[in-house]
Backbone as numpy.savetxt, mean C-alpha at the origin, in Angstrom:
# Nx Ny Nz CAx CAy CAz Cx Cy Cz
0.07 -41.65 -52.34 1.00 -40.66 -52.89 1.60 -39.80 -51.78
0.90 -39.78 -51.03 1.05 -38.62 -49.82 2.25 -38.98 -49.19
2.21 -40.69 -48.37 3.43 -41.17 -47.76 4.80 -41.38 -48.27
4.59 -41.02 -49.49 5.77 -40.69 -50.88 6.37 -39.56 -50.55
5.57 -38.79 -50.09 5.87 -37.38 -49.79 6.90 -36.78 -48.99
6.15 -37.30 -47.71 7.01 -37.45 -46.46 8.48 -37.27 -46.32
9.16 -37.92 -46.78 10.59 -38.55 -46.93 11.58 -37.11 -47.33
10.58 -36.35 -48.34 10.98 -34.95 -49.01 10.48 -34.02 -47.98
9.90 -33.42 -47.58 9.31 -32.72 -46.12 10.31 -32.35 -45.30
10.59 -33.87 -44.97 11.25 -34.09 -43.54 12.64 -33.36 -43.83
13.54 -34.20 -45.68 14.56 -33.73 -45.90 14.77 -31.95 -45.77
13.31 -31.47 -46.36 13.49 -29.88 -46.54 13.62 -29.30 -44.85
13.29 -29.87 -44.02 12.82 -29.60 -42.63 14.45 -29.49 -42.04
15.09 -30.59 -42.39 16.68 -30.49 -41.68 17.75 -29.92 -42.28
16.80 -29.42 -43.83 17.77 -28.35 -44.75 17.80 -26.92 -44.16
16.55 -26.38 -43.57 16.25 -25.19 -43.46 17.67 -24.69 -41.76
18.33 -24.09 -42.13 19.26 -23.46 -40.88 19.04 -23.33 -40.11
19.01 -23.44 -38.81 18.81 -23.09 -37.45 19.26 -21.30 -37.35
18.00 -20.38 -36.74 18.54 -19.21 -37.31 19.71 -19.37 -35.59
20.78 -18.30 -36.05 21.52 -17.98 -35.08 21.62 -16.44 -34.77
21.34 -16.24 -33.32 21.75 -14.57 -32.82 22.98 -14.60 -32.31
23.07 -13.50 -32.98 24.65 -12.82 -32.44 24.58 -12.86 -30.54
25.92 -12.57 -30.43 25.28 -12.42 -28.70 25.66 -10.76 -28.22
24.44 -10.71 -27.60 24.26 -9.43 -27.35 24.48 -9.05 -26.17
24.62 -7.50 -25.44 24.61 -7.24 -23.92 23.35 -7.10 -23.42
23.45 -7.42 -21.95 22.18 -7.46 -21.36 22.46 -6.75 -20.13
21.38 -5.71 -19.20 21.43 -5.00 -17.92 20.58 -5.22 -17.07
21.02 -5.13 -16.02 19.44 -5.29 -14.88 18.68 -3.94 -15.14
17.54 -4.72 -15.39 16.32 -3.40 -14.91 15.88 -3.65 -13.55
16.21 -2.41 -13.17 16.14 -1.76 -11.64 15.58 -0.65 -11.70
14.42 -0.73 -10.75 12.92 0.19 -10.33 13.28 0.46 -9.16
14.47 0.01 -8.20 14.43 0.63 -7.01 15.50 -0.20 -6.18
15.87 -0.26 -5.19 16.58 -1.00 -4.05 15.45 -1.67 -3.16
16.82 -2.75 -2.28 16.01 -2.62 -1.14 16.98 -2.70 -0.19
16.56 -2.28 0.94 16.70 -1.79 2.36 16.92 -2.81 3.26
17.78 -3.41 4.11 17.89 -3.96 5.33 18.08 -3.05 6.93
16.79 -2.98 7.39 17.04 -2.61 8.33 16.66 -3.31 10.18
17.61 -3.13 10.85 17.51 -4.01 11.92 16.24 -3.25 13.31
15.42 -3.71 13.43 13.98 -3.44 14.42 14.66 -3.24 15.72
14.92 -2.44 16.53 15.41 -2.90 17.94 14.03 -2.97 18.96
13.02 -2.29 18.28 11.47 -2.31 18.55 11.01 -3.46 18.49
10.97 -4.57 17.26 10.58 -5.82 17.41 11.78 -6.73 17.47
12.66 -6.08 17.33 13.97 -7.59 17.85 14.13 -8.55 16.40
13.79 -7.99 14.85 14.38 -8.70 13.66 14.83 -7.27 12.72
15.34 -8.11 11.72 15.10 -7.61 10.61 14.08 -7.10 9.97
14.28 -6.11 9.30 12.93 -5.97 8.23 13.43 -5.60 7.08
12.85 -5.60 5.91 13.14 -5.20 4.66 12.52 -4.43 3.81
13.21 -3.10 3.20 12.35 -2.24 2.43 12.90 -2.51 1.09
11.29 -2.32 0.21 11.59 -1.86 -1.26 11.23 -0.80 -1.24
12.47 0.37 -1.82 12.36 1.67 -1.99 12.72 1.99 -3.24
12.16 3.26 -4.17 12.06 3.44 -5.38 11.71 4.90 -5.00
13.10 5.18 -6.05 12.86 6.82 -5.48 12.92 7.49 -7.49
12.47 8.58 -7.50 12.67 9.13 -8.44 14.00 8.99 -9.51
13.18 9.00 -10.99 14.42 8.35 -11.95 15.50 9.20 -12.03
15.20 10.38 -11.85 16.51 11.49 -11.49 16.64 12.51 -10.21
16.68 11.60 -9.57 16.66 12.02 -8.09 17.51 13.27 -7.92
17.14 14.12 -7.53 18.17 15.53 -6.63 18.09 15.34 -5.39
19.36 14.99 -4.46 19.38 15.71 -2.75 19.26 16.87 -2.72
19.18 17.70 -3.76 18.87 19.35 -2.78 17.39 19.42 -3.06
16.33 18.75 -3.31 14.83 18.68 -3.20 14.62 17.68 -2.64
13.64 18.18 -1.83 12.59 17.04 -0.90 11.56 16.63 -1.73
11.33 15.72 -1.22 9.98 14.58 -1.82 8.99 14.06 -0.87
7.91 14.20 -1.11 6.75 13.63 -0.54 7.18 11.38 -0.39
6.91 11.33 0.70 7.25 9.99 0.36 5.75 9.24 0.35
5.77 7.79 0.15 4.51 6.72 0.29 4.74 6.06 1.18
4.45 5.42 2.00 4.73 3.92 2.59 3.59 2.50 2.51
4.10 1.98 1.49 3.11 0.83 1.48 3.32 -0.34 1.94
1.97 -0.52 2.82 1.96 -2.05 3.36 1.86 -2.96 2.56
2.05 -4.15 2.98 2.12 -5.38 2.18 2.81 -4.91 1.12
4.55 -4.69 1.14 5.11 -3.57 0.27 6.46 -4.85 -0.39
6.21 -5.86 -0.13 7.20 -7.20 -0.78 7.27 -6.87 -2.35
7.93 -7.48 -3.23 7.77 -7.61 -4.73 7.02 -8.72 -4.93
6.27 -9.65 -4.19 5.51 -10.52 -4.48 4.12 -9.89 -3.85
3.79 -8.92 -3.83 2.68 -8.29 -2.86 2.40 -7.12 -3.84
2.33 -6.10 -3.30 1.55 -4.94 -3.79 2.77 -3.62 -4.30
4.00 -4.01 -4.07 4.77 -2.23 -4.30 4.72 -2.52 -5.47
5.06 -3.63 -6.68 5.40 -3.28 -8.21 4.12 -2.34 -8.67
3.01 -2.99 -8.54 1.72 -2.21 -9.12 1.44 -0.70 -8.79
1.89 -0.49 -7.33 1.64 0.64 -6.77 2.79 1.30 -7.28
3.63 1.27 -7.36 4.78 2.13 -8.09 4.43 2.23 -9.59
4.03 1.17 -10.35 3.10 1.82 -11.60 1.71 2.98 -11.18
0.83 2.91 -10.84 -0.02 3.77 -10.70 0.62 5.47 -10.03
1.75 5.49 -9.01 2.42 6.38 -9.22 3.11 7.15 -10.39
4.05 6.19 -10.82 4.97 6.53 -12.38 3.59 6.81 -13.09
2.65 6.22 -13.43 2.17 6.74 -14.33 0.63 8.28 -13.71
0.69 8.26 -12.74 -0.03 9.59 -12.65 0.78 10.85 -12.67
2.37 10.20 -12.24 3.50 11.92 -12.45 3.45 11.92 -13.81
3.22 10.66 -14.84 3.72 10.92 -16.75 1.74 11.80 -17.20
0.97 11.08 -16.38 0.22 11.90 -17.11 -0.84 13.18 -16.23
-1.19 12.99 -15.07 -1.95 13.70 -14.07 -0.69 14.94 -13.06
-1.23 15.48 -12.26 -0.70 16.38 -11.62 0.28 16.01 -10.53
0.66 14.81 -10.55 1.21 14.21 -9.10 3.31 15.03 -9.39
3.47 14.93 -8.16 4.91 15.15 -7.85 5.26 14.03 -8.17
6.92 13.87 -8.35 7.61 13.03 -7.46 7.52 12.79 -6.59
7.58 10.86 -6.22 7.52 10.32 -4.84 8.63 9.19 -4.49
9.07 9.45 -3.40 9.85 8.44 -2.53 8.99 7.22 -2.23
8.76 6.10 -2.84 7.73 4.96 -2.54 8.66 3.75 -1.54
7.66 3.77 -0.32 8.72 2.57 0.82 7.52 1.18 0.60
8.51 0.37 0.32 7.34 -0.84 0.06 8.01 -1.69 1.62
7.25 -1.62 2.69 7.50 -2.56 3.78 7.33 -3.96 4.03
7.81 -4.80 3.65 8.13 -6.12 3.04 7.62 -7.08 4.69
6.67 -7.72 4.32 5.55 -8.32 5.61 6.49 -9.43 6.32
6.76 -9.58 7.29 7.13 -10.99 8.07 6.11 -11.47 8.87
4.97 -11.10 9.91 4.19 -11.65 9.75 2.77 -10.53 10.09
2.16 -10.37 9.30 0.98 -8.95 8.75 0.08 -9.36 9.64
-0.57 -10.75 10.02 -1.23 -10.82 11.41 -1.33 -10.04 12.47
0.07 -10.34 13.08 0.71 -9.64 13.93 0.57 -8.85 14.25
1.59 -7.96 12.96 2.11 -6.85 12.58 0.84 -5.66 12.20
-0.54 -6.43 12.33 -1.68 -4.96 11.51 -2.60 -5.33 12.34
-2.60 -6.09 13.63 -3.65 -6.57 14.39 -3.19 -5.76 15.94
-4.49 -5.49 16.66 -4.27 -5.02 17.79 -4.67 -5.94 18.98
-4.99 -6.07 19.74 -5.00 -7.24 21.00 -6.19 -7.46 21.20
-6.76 -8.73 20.88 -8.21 -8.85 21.40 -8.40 -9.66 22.68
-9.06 -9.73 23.33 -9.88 -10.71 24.50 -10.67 -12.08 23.48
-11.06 -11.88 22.38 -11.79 -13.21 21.82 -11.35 -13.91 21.66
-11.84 -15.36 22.60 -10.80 -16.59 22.25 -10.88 -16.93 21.04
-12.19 -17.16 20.14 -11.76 -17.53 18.97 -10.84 -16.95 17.68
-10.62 -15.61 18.15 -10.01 -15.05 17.22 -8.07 -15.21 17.77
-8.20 -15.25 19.04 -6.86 -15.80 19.58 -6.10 -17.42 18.87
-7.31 -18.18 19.13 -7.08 -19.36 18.64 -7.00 -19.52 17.35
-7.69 -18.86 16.13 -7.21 -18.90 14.98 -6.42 -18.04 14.27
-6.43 -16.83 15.53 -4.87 -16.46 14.81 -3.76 -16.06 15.78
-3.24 -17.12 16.16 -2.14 -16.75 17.45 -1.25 -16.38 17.76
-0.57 -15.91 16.77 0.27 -14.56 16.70 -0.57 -13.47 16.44
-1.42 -13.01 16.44 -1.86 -11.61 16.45 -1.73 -10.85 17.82
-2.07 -9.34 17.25 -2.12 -8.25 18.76 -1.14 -7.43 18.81
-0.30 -7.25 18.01 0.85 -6.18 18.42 1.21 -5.31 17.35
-0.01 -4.94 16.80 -0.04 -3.00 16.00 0.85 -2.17 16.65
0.66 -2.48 18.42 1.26 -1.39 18.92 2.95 -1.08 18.54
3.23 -2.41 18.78 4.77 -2.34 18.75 5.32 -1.77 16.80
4.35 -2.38 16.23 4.75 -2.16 14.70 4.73 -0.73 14.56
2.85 -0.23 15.01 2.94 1.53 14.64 4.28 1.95 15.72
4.66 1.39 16.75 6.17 2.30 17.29 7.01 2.18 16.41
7.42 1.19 15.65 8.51 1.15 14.37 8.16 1.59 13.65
7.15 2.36 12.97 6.90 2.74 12.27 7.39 4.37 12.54
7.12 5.25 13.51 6.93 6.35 14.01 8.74 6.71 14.48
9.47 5.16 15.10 10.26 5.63 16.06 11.75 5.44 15.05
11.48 4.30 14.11 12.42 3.96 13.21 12.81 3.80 12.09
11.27 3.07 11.05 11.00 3.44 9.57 11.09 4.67 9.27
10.64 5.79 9.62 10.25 6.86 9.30 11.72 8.00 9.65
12.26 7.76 10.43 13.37 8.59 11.10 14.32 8.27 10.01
14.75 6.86 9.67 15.36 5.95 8.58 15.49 6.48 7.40
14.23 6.51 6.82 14.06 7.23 5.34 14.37 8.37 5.52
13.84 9.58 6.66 13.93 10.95 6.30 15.82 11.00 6.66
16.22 10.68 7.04 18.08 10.69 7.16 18.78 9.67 5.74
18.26 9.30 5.40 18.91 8.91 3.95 18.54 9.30 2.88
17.20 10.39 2.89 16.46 10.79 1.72 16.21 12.26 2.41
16.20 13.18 1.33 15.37 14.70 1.24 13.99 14.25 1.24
13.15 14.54 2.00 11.79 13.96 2.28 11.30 15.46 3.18
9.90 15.60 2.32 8.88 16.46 2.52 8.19 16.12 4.18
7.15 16.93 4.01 6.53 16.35 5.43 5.12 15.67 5.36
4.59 15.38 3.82 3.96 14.95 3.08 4.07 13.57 3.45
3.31 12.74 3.16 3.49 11.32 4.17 2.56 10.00 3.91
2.18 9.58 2.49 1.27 8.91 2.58 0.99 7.40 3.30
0.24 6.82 3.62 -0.08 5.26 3.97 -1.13 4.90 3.57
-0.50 3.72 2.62 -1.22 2.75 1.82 -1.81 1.41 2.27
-2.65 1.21 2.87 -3.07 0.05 3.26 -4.19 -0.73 3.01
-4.33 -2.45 2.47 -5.64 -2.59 2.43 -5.56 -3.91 3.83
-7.59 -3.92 3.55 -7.72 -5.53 4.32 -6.98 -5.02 6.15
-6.34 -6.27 6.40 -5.81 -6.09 7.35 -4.49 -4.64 7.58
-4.22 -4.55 6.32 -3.29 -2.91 6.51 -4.20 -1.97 6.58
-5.39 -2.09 5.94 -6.59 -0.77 6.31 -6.78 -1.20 7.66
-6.88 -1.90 8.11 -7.38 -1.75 9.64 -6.22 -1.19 10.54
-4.93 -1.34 10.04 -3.90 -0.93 10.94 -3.75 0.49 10.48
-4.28 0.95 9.25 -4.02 2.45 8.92 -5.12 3.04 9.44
-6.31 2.87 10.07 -7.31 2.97 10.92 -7.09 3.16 11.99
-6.31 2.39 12.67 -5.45 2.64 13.86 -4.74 3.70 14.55
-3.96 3.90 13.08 -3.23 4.60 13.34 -4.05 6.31 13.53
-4.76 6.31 11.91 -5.40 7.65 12.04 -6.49 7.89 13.23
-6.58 7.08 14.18 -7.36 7.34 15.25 -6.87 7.46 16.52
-5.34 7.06 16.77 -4.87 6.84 17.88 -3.55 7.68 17.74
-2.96 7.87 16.29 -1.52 9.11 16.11 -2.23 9.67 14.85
-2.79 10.21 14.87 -3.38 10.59 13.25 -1.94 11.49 12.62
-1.36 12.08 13.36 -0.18 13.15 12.90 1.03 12.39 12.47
0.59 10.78 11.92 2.29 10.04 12.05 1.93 10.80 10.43
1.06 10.75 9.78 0.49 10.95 8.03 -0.14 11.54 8.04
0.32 12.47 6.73 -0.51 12.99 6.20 -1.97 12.57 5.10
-1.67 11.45 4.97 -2.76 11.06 3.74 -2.75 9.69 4.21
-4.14 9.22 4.46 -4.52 7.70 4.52 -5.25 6.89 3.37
-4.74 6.33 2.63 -5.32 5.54 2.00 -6.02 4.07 2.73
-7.40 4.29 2.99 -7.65 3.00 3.51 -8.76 2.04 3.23
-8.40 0.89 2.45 -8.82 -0.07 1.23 -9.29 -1.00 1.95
-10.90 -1.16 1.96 -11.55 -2.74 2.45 -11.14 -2.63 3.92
-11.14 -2.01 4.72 -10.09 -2.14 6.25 -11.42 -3.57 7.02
-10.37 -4.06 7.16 -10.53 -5.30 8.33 -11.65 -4.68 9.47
-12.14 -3.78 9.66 -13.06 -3.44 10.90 -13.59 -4.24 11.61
-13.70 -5.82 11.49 -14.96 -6.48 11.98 -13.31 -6.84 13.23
-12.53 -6.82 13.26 -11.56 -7.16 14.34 -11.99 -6.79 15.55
-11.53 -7.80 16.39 -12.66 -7.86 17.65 -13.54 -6.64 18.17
-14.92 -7.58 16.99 -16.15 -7.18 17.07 -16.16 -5.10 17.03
-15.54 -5.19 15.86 -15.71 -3.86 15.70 -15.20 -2.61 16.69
-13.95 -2.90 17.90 -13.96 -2.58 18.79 -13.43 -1.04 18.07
-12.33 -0.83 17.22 -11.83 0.50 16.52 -12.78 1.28 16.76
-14.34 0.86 16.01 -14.82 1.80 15.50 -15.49 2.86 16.86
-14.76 2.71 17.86 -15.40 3.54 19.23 -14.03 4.35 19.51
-13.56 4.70 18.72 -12.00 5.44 18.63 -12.45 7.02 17.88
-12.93 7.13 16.59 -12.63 8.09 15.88 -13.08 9.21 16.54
-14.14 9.12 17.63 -14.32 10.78 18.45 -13.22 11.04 19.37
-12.42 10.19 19.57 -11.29 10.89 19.97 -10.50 11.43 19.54
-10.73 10.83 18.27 -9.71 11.55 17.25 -9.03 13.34 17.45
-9.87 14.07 17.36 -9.27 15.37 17.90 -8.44 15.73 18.63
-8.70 15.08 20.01 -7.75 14.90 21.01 -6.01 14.49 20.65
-6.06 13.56 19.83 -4.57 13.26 19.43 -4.05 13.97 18.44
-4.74 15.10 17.84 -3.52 15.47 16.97 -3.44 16.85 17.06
-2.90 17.77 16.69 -2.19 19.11 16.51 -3.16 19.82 15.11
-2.76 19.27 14.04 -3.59 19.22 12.77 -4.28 18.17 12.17
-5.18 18.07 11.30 -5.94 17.10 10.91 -5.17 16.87 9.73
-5.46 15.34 9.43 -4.63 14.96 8.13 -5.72 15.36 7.06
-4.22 15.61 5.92 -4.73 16.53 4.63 -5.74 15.65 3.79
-5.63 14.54 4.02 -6.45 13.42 3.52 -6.90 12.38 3.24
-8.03 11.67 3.86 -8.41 10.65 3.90 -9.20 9.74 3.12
-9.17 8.78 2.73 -9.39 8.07 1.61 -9.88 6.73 2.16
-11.45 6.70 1.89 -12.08 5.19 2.74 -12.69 4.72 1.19
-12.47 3.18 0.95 -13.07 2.53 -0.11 -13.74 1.09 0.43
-14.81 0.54 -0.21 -15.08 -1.02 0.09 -15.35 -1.16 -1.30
-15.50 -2.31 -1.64 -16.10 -2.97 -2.92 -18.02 -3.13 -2.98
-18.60 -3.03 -3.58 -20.05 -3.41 -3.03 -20.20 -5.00 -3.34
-19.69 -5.44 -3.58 -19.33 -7.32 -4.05 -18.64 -7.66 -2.49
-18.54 -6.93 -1.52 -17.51 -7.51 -0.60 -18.58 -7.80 0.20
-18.00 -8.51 1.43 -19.05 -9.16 2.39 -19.74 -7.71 3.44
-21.18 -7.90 3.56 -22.04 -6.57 4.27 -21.33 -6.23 5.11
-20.45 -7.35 5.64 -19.89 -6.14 7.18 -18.97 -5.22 6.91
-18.10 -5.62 5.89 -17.26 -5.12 5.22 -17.57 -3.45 5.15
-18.87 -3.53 3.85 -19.69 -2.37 3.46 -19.42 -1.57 4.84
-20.54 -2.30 5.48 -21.22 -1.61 6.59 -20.00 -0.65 7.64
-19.03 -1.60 7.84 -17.80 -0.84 8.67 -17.48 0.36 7.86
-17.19 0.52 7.12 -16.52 1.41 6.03 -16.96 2.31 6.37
-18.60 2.57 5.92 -19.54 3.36 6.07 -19.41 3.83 7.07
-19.30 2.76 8.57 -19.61 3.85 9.95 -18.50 4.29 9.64
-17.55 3.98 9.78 -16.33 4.98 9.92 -16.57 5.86 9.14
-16.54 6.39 7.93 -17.02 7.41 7.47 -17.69 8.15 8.00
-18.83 7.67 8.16 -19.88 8.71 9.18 -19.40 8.91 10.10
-18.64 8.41 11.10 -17.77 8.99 12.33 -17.21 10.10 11.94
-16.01 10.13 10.82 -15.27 10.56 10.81 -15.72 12.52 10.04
-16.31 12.32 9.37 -17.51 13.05 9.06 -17.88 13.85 10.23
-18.42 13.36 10.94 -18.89 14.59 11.94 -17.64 14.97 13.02
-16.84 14.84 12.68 -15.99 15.33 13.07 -15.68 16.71 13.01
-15.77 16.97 12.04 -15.90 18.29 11.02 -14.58 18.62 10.65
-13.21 17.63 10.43 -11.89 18.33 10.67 -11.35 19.02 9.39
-10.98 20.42 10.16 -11.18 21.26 8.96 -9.63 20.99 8.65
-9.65 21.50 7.07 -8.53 21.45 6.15 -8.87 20.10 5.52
-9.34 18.81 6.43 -9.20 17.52 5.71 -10.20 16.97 4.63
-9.75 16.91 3.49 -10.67 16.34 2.10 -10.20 14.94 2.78
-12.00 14.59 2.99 -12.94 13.08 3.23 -13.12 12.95 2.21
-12.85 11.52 1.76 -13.50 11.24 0.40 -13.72 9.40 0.64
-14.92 9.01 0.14 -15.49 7.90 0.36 -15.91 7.08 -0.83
-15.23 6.28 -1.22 -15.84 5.26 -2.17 -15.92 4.08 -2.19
-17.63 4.20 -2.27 -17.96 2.12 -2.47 -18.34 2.27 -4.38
-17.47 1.38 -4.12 -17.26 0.38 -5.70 -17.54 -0.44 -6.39
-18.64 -0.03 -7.24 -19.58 -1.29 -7.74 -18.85 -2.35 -7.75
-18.17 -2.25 -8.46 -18.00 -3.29 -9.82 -16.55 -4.09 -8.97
-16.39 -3.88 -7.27 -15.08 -4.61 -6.90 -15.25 -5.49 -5.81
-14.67 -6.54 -5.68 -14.63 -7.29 -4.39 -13.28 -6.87 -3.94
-13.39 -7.89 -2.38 -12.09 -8.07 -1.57 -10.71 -8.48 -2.57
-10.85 -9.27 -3.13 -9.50 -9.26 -4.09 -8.68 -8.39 -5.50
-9.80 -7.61 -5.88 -9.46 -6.73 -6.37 -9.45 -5.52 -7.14
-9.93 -4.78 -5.39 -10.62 -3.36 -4.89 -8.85 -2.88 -5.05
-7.87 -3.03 -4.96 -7.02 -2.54 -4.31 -5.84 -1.45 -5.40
-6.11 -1.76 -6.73 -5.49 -1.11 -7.84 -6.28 0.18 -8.22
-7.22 -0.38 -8.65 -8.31 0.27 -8.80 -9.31 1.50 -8.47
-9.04 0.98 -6.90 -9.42 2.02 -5.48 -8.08 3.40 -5.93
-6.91 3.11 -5.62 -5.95 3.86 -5.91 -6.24 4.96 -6.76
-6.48 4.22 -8.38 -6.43 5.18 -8.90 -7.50 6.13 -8.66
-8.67 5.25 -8.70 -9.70 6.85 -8.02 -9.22 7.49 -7.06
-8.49 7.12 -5.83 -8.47 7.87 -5.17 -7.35 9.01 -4.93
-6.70 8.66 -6.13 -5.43 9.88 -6.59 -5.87 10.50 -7.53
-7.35 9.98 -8.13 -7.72 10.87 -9.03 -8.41 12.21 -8.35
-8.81 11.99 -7.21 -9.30 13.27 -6.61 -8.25 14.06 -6.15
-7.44 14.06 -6.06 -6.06 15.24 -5.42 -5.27 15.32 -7.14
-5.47 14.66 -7.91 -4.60 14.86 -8.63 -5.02 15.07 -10.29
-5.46 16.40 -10.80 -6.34 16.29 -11.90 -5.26 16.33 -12.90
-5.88 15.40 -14.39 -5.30 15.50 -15.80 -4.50 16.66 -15.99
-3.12 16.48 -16.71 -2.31 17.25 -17.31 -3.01 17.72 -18.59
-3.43 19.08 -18.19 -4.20 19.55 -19.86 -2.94 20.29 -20.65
């Protein structure tokens, strides 16, 4: 009886209309631009994603961000959510967010080692130096002449960008004000950074307003372990004005400490809108 059936089914099946939509308008959603700007420091191009406030004023300044590994296939979409949403619900300002779009992050977040094996497996590395100069001599000069920009200054970095934001706060600590620094790479030849941070004093004028060290406790011991000394270095330092704040994270590994970390660590500068 059933295969009787069929024949009626099928007919009701090519009766029923194809629904039709009207045609409608459609707009780009746009979170931000991006930036072409030419390196005369490294001799290319580079490219920013920048996302500035939804109703921007030039007669107010803004605290800006700069995040590494800052591509739209990388880390700025997420990080520009955890911003937008701590100004809709926590204490945060408006921010100028620079997402610095990687050509090659090896390179570009590594400082020069003597170890052949680390030469040989990664052979473009070694030249932080030249990047933190673009960073200091041209990114930064860049934004503050096309934008009202505070003197407020954050850097976002994990992994190999924590090790270059490590760098930095030990060797120019005054390029930023606020370091965010996530999982940092420390074990780079053989831990050599971590014989930097007592100098720290020496290079700067003021101490930055704040520093921000995270690891995952799921991440590999050396990982942990670097984090930690640096902390404790940085710690007896005693640098006044600067909120140290240190978190290892149960519940995170190396892949993804890096959202997460954030928000705790904007949760300490930045309490609930009551």
């Amino acid at each position: 009886m059933a295969y009787k059936l069929f024949p009626f089914f099928l007919l009701l099946l090519v009766a029923v209309p194809t629904m039709v939509y009207p045609q409608t308008e459609s707009y780009p959603l746009t979170i931000g631009e991006t930036h072409k700007l030419h390196s005369l420091i490294l001799n290319e191009d580079r490219f920013l994603n920048i996302s500035i406030p939804e109703n921007y004023d030039s007669t107010k300044a803004y605290p800006v961000a700069y995040v590494l590994d800052g591509g739209m296939n990388e880390d700025f979409l997420h990080i520009c959510g955890l911003f937008q949403f701590f100004n809709l619900q926590f204490q945060m300002p408006e921010f100028i967010i620079v997402g610095i779009v990687n050509v090659d992050r090896k390179r570009d977040f590594t400082y020069h080692t003597d170890l052949a094996d680390l030469q040989k497996e990664y052979p473009t590395t070694g030249h932080s130096d030249q990047f933190i100069l673009f960073l200091e001599k041209e990114l930064k000069p860049y934004i503050e002449f096309h934008f009202r920009t505070q003197d407020t200054a954050y850097i976002i970095g994990q992994s190999l960008g924590g090790l270059l934001a490590t760098e930095i706060l030990t060797k120019k600590p005054n390029l930023f004000t606020h370091y965010f620094i996530v999982s940092p790479s420390l074990w780079w030849d053989n831990q050599s950074l971590l014989t930097y941070p007592d100098a720290m004093p020496l290079q700067m004028t003021t101490p930055p307003k704040y520093i921000y060290i995270s690891v995952g406790k799921k991440e590999h011991p050396v990982m942990r372990k670097d984090a930690r000394k640096l902390y404790s270095h940085l710690r007896k330092l005693n640098l006044t004005g600067c909120k140290l704040h240190f978190n290892p994270m149960k519940m995170e590994k190396h892949a993804t400490i890096l959202h997460n970390s954030l928000y705790d660590g904007f949760l300490v500068l930045y309490p609930f809108k009551e």
